[in-house]
N, C-alpha and C positions, 0 to 999 in steps of 0.2 A: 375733432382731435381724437387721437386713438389713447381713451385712456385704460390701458390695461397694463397687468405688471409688469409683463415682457419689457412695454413701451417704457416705463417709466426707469428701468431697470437698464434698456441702453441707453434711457435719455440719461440717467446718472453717471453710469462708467463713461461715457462722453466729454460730459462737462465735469464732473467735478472734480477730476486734477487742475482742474482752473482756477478753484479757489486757493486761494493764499494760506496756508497753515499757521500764518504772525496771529491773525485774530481768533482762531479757534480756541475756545476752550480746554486746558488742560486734565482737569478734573472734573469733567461735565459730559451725560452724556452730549450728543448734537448731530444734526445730521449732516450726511454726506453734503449735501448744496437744497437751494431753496429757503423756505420758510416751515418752519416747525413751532406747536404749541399743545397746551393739556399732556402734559404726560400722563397720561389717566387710568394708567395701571402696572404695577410692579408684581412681576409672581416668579416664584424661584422654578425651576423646573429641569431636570437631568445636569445639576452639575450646572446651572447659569443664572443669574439673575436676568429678565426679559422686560423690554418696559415698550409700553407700545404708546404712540401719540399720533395728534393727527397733524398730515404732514403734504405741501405740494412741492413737489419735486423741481416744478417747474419756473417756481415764481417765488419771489424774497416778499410774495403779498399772500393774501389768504387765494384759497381757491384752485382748484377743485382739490379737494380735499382726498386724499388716501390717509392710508392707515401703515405709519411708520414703524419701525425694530428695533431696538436696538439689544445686545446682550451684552453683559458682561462679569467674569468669573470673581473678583475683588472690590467689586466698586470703586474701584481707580480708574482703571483701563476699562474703555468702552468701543463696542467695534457693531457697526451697523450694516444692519441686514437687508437692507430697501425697503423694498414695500412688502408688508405682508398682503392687505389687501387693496384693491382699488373700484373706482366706481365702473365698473366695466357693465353692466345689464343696461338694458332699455330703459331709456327716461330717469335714468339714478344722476343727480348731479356730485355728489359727494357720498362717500364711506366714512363716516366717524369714528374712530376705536374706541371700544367702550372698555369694561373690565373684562379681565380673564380671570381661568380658574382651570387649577391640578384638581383633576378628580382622585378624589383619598381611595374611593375602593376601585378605580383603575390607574396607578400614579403614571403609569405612560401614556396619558392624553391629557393636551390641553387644551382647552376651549376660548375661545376669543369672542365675545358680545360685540357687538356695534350697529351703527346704527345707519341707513341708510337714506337720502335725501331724495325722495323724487319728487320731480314736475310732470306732472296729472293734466294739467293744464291751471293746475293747483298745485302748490306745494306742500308735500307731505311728509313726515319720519314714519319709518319705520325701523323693527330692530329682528337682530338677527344674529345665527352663529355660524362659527367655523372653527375647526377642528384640524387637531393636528396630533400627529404621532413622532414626529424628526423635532417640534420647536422652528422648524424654518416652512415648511411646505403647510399651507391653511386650504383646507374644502369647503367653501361656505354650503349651508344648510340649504336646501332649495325652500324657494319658499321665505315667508318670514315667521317670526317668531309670537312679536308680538305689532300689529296694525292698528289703524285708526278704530276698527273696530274694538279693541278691547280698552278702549277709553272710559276713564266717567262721564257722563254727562258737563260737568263743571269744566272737565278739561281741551284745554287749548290742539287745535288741530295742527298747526304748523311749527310748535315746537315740543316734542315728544323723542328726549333722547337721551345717549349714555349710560347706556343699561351699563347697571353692576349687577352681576351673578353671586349668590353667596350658595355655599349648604349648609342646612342646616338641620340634625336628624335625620328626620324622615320624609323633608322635604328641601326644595330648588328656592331659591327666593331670588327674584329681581329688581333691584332700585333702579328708579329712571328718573331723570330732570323734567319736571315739566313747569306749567305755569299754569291761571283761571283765565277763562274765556276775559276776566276784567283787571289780570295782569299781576295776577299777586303769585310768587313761585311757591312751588308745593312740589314734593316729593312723592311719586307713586311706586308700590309694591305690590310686586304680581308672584302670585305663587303658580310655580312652573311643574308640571309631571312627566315624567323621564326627559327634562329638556325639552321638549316637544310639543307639549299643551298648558298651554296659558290659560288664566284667569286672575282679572281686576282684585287685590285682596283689601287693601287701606290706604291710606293717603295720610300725608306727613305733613301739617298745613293744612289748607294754605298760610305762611307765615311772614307779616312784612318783612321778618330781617332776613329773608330769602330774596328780599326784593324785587322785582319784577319779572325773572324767571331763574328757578334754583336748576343747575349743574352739574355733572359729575357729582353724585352721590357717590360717596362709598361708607361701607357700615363693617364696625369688627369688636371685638370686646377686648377692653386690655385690661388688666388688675381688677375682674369683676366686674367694672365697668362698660357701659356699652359705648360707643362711639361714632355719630354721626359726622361724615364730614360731609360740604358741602359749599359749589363755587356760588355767591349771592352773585347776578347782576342788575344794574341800575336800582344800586340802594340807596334809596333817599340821606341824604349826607346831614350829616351831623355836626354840630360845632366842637366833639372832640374825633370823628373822625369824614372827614373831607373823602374819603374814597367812595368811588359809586359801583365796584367791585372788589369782594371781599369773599375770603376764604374763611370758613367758619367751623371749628370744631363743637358739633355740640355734646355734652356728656349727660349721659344718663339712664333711662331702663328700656328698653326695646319688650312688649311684650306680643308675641308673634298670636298667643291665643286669643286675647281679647285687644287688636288690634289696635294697638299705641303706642309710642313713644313721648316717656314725660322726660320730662327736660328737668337736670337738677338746679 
């Protein structure tokens, strides 16, 4: 299968006047046809709000996964952009979008995190970026960002994803989902230099209500406050809450020098 954006781009203008506009959402973003989920990051950028999720064009099921657009100027009206990226390289089975980020001292570029899935003959994440100066045209980074190599020892080799990008000062910081080689989810932070060079910095966890592997992290300060968010799956269920995936805010202090986050 040819999966690149081109292909996915006339496989949509194709089919999706096909679908029925009765069951679309009125006030939601959604995509043109297929299956769409994680909308895993919102960032304002030239006059648009932008939200990117992972998305298959091709099938109302998971799989193979690209990296969906959408923009819109009010958050009413929402108008989608296809695909920003897809898994188009050697041995990649999927492209996952991860967080983006305006850079404050260039605001006409934005950058796109995600994460990429190859079969090695093993399967493996890695992560990576892409760049844009229009909001619609993305150049992935050659190369990756951050690979199996810049792991910790405790962490999980097959599921290593969802970088979130923050700045902060005088440095790049990235959260990423992972989990322990014996299954308990843990958040890792890697502090990045001009983008480009990576290093392991701390780890967030591992902690059971992260349950079996934590997700889309994303990290901001509101009222002072620091703020973790984070998708938990297969969380051991409880007799007041039955879900075995859960979305979880946690609040508290983020301390980047001596490497912790306490939870209030």
């Amino acid at each position: 299968m040819n999966l690149t954006k081109a292909a996915a781009k006339q496989y949509i203008y194709k089919h999706s006047p096909n679908i029925s506009p009765k069951f679309r959402p009125l006030f939601h973003p959604v995509a043109p046809i297929g299956w769409m989920a994680d909308t895993c990051s919102v960032v304002f950028y030239r006059g648009a709000y932008h939200f990117f999720y992972q998305y298959n064009p091709y099938s109302t099921s998971y799989g193979p996964i690209h990296c969906g657009h959408i923009v819109s100027y009010n958050l009413t009206h929402f108008y989608p952009l296809i695909v920003t990226l897809a898994p188009d390289r050697d041995n990649v089975l999927d492209c996952y979008a991860g967080g983006a980020l305006v850079n404050p001292i260039r605001p006409n570029s934005m950058l796109i995190a995600y994460t990429q899935r190859f079969d090695t003959g093993a399967i493996v994440e890695r992560q990576n970026l892409a760049r844009t100066k229009d909001g619609i045209n993305f150049i992935k980074n050659p190369g990756s960002l951050l690979s199996e190599e810049h792991l910790p020892p405790d962490a999980a080799l097959t599921d290593f994803r969802d970088p979130h990008p923050i700045m902060l000062g005088d440095y790049n910081y990235v959260f990423l989902g992972s989990k322990t080689l014996d299954n308990v989810g843990q958040v890792l932070v890697y502090r990045v230099h001009n983008l480009l060079h990576s290093q392991y910095y701390f780890t967030i966890g591992p902690n059971p209500r992260f349950g079996k592997m934590a997700e889309h992290p994303d990290f901001f300060t509101l009222n002072n406050k620091d703020v973790l968010l984070v998708s938990a799956l297969d969380v051991t269920p409880t007799s007041e809450n039955g879900n075995t995936a859960q979305s979880l805010a946690l609040i508290g202090k983020m301390d980047f020098e001596n490497k912790n986050f306490k939870i209030d």
